[in-house]
N, C-alpha and C positions, 0 to 999 in steps of 0.2 A: 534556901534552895537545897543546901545539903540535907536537911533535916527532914524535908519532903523526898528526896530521892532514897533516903535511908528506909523511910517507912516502907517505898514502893519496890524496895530490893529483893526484900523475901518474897514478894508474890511474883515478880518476874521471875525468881528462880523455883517456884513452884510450879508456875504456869512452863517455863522451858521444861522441865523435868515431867511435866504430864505429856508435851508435844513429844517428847523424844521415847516415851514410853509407847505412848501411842502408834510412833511410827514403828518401832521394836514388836510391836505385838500384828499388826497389817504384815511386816517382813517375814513372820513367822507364818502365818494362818496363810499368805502363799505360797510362801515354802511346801509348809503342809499336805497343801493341795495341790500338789505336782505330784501325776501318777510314776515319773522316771526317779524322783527322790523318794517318793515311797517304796519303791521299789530295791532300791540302794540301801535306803536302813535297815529294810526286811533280810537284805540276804547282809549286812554288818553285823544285825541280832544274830541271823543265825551262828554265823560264823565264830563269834561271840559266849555262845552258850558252853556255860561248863566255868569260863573263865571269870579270874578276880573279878568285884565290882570295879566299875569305872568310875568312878567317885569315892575313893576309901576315906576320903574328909569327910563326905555325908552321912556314909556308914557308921564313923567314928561317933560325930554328932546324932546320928539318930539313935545309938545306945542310948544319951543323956535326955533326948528329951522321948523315946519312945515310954508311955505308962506301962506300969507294972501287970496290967489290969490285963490277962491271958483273954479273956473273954472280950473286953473291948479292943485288943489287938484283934483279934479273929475278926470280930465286926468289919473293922474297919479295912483288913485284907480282903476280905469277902467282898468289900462295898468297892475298892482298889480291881480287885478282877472283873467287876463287873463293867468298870469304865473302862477296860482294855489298858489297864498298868499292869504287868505280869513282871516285872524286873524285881531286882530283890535291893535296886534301890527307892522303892517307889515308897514304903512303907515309911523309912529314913526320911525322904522330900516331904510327903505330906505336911509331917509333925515340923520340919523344921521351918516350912513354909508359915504353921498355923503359927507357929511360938514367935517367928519373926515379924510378921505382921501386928500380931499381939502386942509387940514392944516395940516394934519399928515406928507402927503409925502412931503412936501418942507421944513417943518421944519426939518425931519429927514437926505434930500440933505445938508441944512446948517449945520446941524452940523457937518456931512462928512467934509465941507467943510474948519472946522477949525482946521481938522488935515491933510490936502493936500497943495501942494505946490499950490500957486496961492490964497490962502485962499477962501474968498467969493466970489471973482469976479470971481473964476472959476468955481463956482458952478450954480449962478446967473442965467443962460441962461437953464438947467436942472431942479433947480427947478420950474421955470413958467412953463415949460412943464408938470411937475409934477403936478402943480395945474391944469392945464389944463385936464391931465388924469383922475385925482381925483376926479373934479365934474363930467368929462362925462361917465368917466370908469360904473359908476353904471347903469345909462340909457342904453349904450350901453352893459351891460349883460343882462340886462332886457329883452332888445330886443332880443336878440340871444334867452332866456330863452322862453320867449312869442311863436318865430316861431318853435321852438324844441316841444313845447309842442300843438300848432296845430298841427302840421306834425303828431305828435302820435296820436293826436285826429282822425285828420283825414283820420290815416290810418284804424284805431280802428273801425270805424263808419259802413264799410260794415261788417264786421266779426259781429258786436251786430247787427245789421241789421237783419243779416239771423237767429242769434241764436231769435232775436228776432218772427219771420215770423213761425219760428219749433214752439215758445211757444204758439203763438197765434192760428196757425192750432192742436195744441194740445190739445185746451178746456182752455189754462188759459186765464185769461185776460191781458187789456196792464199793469195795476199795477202790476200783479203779474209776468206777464213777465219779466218787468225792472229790477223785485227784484230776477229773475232766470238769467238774462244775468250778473247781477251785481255780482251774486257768481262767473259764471265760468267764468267773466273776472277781476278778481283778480290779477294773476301773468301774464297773455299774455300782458295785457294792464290796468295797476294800473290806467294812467290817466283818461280812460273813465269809471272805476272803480269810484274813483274818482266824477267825475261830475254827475252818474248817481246816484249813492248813495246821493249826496243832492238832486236832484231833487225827488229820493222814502222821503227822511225826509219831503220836503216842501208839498208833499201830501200828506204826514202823518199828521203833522201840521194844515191839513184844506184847502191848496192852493188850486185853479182850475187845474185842470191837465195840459191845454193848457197854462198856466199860467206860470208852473213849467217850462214847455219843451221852452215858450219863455225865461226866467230867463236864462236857460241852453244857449239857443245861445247867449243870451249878454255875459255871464261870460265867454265864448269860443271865441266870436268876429268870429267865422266862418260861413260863408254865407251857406255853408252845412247845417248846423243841422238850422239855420232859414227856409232852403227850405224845409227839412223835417218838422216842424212846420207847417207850409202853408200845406202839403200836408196831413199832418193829422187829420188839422182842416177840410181841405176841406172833408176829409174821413166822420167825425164824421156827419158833416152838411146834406152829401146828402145819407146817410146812407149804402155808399159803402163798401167792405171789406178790413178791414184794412192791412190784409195777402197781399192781392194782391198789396194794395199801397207801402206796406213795401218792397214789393219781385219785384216790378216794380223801387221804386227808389234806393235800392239797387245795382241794376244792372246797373241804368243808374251812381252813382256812379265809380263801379269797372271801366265802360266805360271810364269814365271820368281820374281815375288813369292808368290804362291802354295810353291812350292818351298823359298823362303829363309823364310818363315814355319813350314813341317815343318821343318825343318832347325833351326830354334830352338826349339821345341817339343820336338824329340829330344832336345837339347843340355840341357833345364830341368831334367830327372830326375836328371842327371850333377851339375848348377851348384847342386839344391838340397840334396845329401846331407851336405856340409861343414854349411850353417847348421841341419838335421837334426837332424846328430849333435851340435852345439857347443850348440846352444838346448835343442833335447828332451829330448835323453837323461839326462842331469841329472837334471831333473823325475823322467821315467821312471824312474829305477836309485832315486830320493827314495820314489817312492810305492810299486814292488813291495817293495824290499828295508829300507823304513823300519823297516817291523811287524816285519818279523826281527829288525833290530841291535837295535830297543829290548830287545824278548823276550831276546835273551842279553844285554843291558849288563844286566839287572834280574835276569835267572838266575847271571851272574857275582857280581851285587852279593851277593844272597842266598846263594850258598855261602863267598863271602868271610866 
């Protein structure tokens, strides 16, 4: 009896340690999602800005495991701003995150391993997969992270668009615009919230204003708001109205969303004929040709 409870110990403390992780990660994402705590950390960063990192352990640790490699560091800052981490511990967490995983999860499969039957040779081939998940697992959230949050961007971009076009035929100007779309899009769309609110600081700051809104398309990585850049330099240069530029690429925008919506809708009929055939038909082939097979297994039995 002890020796059966020995075996079933490490999975019970596996299985609690994924329940409590579980709950840790629901606790946070509604955290998250509360527009009065996003609101609180917003104005903690600002407050914030300028001062030491708030983790100098991770800073410490992200010397040692951050690579040599200037050009993959840019990478993967670049790929860091584009998921909306701008802190200057964010670069630090990544790497430490990858390199712990790396070695956390195969050394945690070994130890399993030494209270299973088959000891470590049957672990052996789990945890190299595990190392494997470990360093790529972070990249690939990244990336999920990165496309979740253009999609938002990009959905965001006509809606401030138009609020912006009412501010502008209103008598205010484009600063003062930015800093009126920036209120009412708060809660609809935090991220373009978000990016539009550094770009009002960096013109606070001193920046050039074209300057600020090119800044804005790198830290986005979205060909959108660069094309709007372009279009509003070209505004300012031949001294057209900006309302109109605003209320003309907006549109050509929606256009554009509009199109990419057909274009999935087309793609659905194609994407759903696999789970179709693999789910349905089954059933289907079960119900017409059921009453048949029986009728000959019963006519076969009966001439047997």
């Amino acid at each position: 009896m002890a020796g059966s409870f020995g075996l079933w110990l490490p999975v019970l403390l596996v299985g609690a340690a994924c329940f409590l992780l579980v709950l840790a990660i629901m606790e946070w994402l509604l955290r998250s999602q509360d527009p009065i705590r996003r609101r609180l950390g917003r104005i903690h960063n600002t407050e914030r800005l300028g001062r030491a990192s708030r983790f100098p352990w991770l800073e410490r640790m992200g010397r040692w495991v951050t690579p040599r490699d200037r050009e993959a560091v840019l990478r993967i800052r670049e790929r860091l701003f584009h998921a909306g981490f701008r802190s200057r511990d964010a670069m630090s967490a990544f790497f430490t995150v990858r390199y712990a995983l790396a070695l956390g999860l195969p050394l945690l499969m070994l130890l399993i391993g030494l209270f299973v039957p088959g000891g470590l040779r049957a672990v052996f081939v789990p945890a190299v997969l595990l190392l494997g998940i470990g360093y790529v697992g972070p990249s690939f959230w990244l990336d999920r992270r990165i496309k979740r949050r253009q999609v938002a961007i990009r959905h965001a971009l006509p809606d401030a668009l138009d609020l912006l076009v009412v501010c502008t035929e209103a008598g205010l100007g484009l600063d003062a615009g930015l800093q009126r779309v920036t209120r009412d899009m708060d809660v609809s769309h935090p991220e373009m919230m978000d990016e539009l609110t550094i770009v009002i600081a960096e013109i606070r700051a001193g920046v050039d204003r074209m300057e600020a809104l090119r800044n804005l398309g790198k830290r986005t990585g979205l060909d959108d708001i660069q094309a709007l850049v372009m279009t509003l330099a070209q505004s300012m240069r031949f001294g057209t109205s900006i309302a109109e530029s605003l209320r003309y690429y907006s549109e050509e925008l929606r256009t554009k969303r509009m199109q990419a919506a057909r274009e999935q809708a087309a793609k659905l009929t194609v994407k759903m004929a696999l789970p179709l055939g693999v789910c349905f038909m089954p059933g289907f082939l079960i119900i017409t040709a059921g009453a048949a097979i029986l009728s000959l297994v019963v006519a076969m039995k009966s001439m047997g």
